[in-house]
C-alpha positions in Angstrom: 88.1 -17.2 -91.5 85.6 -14.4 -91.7 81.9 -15.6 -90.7 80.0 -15.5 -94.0 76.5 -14.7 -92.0 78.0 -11.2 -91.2 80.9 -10.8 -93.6 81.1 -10.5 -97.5 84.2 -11.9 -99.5 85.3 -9.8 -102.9 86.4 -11.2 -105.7 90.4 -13.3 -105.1 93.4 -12.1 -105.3 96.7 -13.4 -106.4 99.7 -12.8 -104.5 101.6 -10.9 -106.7 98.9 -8.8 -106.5 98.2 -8.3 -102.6 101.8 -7.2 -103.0 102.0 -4.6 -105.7 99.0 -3.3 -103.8 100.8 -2.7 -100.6 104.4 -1.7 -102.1 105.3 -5.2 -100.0 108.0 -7.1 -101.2 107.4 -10.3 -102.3 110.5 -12.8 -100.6 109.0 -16.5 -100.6 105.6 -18.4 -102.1 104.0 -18.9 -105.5 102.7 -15.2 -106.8 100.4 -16.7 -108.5 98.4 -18.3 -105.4 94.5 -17.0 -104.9 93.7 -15.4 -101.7 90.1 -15.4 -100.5 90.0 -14.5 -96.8 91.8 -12.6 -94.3 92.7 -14.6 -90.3 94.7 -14.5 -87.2 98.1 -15.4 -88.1 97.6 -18.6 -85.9 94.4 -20.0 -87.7 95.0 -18.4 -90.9 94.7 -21.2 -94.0 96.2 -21.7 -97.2 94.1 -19.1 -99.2 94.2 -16.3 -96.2 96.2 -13.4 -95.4 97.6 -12.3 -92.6 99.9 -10.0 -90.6 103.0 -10.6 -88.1 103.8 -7.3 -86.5 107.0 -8.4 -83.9 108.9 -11.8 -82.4 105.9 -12.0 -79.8 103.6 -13.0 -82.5 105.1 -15.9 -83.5 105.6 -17.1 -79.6 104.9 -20.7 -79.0 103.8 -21.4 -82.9 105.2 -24.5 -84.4 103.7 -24.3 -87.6 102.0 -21.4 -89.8 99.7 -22.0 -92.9 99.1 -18.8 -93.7 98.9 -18.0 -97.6 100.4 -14.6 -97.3 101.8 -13.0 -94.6 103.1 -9.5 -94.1 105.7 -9.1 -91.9 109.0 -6.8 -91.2 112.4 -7.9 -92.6 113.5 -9.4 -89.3 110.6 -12.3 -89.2 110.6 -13.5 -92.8 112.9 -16.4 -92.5 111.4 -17.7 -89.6 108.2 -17.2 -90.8 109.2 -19.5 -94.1 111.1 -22.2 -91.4 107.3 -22.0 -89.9 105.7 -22.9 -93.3 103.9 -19.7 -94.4 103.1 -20.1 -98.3 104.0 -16.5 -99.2 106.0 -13.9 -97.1 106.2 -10.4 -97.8 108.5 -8.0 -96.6 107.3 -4.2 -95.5 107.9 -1.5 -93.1 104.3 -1.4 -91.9 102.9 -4.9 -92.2 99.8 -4.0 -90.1 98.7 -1.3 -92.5 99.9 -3.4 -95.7 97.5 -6.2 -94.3 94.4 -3.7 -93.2 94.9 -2.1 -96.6 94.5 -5.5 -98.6 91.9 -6.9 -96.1 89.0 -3.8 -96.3 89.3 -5.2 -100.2 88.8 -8.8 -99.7 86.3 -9.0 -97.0 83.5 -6.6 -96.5 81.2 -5.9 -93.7 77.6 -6.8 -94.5 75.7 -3.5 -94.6 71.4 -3.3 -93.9 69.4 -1.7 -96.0 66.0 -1.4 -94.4 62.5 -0.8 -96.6 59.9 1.0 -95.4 58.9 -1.8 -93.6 61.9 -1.8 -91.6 61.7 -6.0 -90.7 63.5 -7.5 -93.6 61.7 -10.0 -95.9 64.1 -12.8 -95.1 64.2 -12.0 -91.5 63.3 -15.3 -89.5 61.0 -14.1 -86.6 60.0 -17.3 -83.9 56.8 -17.6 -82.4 55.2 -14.9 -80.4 58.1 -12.5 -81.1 57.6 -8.6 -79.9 59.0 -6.3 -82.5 58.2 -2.6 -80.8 57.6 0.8 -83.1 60.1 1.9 -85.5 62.1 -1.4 -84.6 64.8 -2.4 -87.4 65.5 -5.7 -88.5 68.2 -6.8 -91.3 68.4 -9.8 -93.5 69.1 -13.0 -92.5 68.5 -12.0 -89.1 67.6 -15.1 -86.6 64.7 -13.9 -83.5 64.2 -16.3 -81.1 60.5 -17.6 -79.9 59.2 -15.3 -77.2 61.7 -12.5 -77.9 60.9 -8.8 -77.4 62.5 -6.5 -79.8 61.9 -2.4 -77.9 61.2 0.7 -80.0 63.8 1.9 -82.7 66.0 -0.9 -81.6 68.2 -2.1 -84.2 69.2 -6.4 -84.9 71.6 -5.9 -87.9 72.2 -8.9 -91.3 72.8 -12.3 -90.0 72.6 -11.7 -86.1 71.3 -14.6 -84.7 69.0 -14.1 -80.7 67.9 -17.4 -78.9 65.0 -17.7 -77.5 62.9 -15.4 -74.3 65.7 -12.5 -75.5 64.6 -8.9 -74.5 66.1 -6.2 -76.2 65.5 -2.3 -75.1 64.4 0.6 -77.1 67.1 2.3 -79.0 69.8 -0.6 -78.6 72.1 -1.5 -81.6 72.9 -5.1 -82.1 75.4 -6.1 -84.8 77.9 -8.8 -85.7 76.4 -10.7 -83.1 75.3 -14.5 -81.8 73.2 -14.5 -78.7 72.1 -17.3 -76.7 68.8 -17.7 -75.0 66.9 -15.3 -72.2 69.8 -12.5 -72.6 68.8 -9.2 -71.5 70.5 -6.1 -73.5 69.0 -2.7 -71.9 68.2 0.3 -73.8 70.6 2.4 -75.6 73.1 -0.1 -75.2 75.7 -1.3 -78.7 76.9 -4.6 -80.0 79.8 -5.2 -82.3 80.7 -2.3 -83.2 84.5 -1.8 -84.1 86.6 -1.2 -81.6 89.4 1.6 -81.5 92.0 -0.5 -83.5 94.3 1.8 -85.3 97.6 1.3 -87.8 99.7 4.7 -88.0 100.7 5.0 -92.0 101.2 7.7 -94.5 98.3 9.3 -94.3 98.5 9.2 -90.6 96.6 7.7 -88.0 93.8 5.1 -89.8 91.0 2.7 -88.2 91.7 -1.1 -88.4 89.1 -3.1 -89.9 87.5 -6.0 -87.8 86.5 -9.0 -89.4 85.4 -10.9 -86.4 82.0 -10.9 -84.1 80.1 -10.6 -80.6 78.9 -14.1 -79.0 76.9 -13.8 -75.9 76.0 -16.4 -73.0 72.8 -17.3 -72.0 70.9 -15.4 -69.7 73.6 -12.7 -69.9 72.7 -9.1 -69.0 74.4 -5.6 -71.0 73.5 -2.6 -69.0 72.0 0.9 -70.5 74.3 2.4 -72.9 77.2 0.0 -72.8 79.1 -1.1 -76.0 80.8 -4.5 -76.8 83.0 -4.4 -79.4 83.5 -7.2 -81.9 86.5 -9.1 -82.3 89.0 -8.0 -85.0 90.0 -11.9 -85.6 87.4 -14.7 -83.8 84.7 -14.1 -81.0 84.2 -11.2 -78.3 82.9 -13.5 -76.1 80.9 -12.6 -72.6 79.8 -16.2 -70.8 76.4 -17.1 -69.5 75.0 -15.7 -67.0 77.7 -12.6 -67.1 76.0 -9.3 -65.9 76.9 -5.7 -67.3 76.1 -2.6 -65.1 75.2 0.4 -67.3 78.2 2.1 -69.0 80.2 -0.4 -69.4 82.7 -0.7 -71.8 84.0 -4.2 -73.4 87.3 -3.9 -76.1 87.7 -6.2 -79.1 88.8 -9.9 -78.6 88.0 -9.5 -74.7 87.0 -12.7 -73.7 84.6 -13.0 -70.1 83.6 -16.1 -68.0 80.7 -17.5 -66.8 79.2 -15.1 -63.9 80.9 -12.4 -63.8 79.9 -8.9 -62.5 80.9 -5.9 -63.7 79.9 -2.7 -61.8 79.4 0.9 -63.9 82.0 2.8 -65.9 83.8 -0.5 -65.8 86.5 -0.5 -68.9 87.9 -3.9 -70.3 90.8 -3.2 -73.1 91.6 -5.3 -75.5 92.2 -9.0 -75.8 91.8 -9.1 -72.0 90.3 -12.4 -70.4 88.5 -12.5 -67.6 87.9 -15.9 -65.6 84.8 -17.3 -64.0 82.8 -15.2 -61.4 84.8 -12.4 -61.5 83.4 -9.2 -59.9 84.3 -5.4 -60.8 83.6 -3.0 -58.8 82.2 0.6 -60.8 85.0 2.6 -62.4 87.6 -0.5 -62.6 89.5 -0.8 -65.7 91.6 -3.5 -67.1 94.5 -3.1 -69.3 95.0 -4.7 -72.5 96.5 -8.8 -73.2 95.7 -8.7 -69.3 94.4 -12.6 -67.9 92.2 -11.7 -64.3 91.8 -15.6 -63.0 89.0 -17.3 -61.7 87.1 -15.6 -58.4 88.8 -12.5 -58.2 87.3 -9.1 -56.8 88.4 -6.2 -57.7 87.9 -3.0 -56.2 86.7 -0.1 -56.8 88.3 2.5 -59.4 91.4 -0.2 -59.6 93.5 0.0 -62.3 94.6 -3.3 -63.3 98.1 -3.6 -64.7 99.1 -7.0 -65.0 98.0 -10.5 -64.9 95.6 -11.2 -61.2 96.1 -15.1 -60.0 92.8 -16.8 -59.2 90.8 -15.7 -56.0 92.2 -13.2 -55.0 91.5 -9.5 -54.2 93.2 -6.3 -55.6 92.6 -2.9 -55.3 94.3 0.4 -56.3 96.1 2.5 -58.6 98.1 0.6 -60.2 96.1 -2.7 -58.6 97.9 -4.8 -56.5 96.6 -7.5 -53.6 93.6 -5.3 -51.7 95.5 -5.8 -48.0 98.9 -4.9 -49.5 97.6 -1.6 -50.9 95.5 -0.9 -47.8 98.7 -0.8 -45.4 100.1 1.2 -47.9 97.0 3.6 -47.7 97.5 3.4 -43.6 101.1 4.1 -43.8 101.3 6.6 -46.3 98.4 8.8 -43.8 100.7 8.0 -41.1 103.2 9.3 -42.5 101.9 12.8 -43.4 100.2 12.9 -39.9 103.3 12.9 -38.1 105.3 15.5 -40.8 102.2 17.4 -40.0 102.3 18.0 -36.5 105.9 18.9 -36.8 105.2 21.4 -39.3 
């Protein structure tokens, strides 16, 4: 379910009419069922809508409550078995569901006076707002907060209490908890780069979901969180962001973590507790990095890390593995270089 403090619903929709919408064909359910919100296929509810793209979606599910679900022909009778209200059949589910959803649910957009601090702002005690500072409706400050020049704190976003925010940073979509420390230039919950290939070609998914923030976390100069398309981007307390780093929709981080510059966190990743990055390390998407690893520098993590260990490389496998390899492989070019 969509977070109503950031998120706007439209007017319902029947069934039958999320499928004559989307060309879907309509195989099981009651056409004549309201829909009113858009979810994960896991926690979507009676009156939501929903998409399953392959098998590995409905992994490890026992039971669906979705109240329409898109989905390829292969997936609609054991969606049914699963208890979806409505199934309907299409080629591209994920662009019949991002089609029907950007209806449904809307974004909540700011629009600033001259003033620039909306009327039904809250602002706590002894808040800082700097020059040129924007803040949208709804919005939540925290006592003792310092908001810098031109910064931006979109509708509903909600900062605890001692919060500092530079000049020029964008926050959006986003729940903070108390002393967090977001450096200048840097932006919160935006969407990230989901995209659904359809007729018209390549197109941007919408994201329905938000940012939620730790206390006493830190997001370095010019680095971007992206909000979740389903649920929370979430970064634990205490977490600490170089500058330029980059954090990918759904990622999920621990408690304490470090992550060095240029640092680059795709998708639906999860990161354990005190996990450290050094700069230029990336992390590939649906990727789980347990609890006290270290990773190196410029690694390029591939698959899943187990907890406390060290990795290094590209691809990134265990640091003393890919060191001998390093040693070897000089070795090796030593010795057909002196009988060149």
């Amino acid at each position: 379910m969509s977070d109503k403090r950031f998120y706007g619903l439209q007017a319902p929709l029947t069934v039958r009419t999320a499928a004559l919408a989307t060309g879907a064909a309509l195989v099981h359910g009651n056409d004549t069922l309201n829909l009113r919100d858009v979810a994960a296929l896991e926690m979507a509810g009676s009156d939501e809508i929903t998409f399953a793209r392959g098998a590995r979606h409905l992994k490890g599910l026992s039971s669906l409550s979705a109240g329409l679900c898109f989905c390829t022909k292969d997936l609609k009778d054991t969606l049914i078995a699963l208890g979806t209200q409505a199934v309907a059949v299409c080629p591209r589910p994920d662009e019949a569901f991002n089609t029907l959803a950007s209806q449904l649910v809307l974004p909540r957009q700011a629009h600033f006076t001259e003033t620039s601090i909306s009327p039904d702002a809250h602002l706590g005690k002894n808040v800082q707002i700097g020059a040129g500072a924007c803040i949208g409706p709804d919005a939540h400050i925290g006592d003792g907060s310092i908001i810098g020049p031109s910064a931006v704190i979109g509708p509903g976003c909600v900062l605890g209490q001692y919060c500092v925010i530079g000049a020029g940073a964008v926050i959006g979509f986003t729940i903070m908890g108390d002393a967090v420390d977001i450096r200048p230039g840097a932006v919160l919950g935006e969407a990230g780069l989901g995209v659904v290939s359809g007729e018209l070609g390549i197109v941007s998914t919408a994201h329905f979901g938000i940012v939620h923030l730790g206390d006493a976390v830190r997001i370095g100069a010019n680095s971007t969180v992206d909000r979740a398309v389903f649920g929370q981007t979430r970064i634990g307390a205490r977490s600490k962001l170089d500058n330029l780093v980059q954090i990918s929709h759904n990622v999920q981080i621990g408690d304490d973590c470090v992550l060095a510059s240029f640092c680059g966190i795709a998708g639906s990743s999860i990161l354990g507790n005190d996990v450290m990055m050094g700069g230029r390390a990336g992390v590939a998407d649906h990727i789980k990095v347990g609890t006290g690893v270290r990773i190196a520098a410029a690694a390029a993590v591939m698959k899943n890390i187990p907890a406390g260990e060290v990795w290094g490389g590209h691809p990134a496998r265990p640091l003393r593995r890919y060191m001998r390899e390093q040693i070897a492989l000089r070795d090796l070019a030593a010795k057909k270089g002196a009988s060149e």
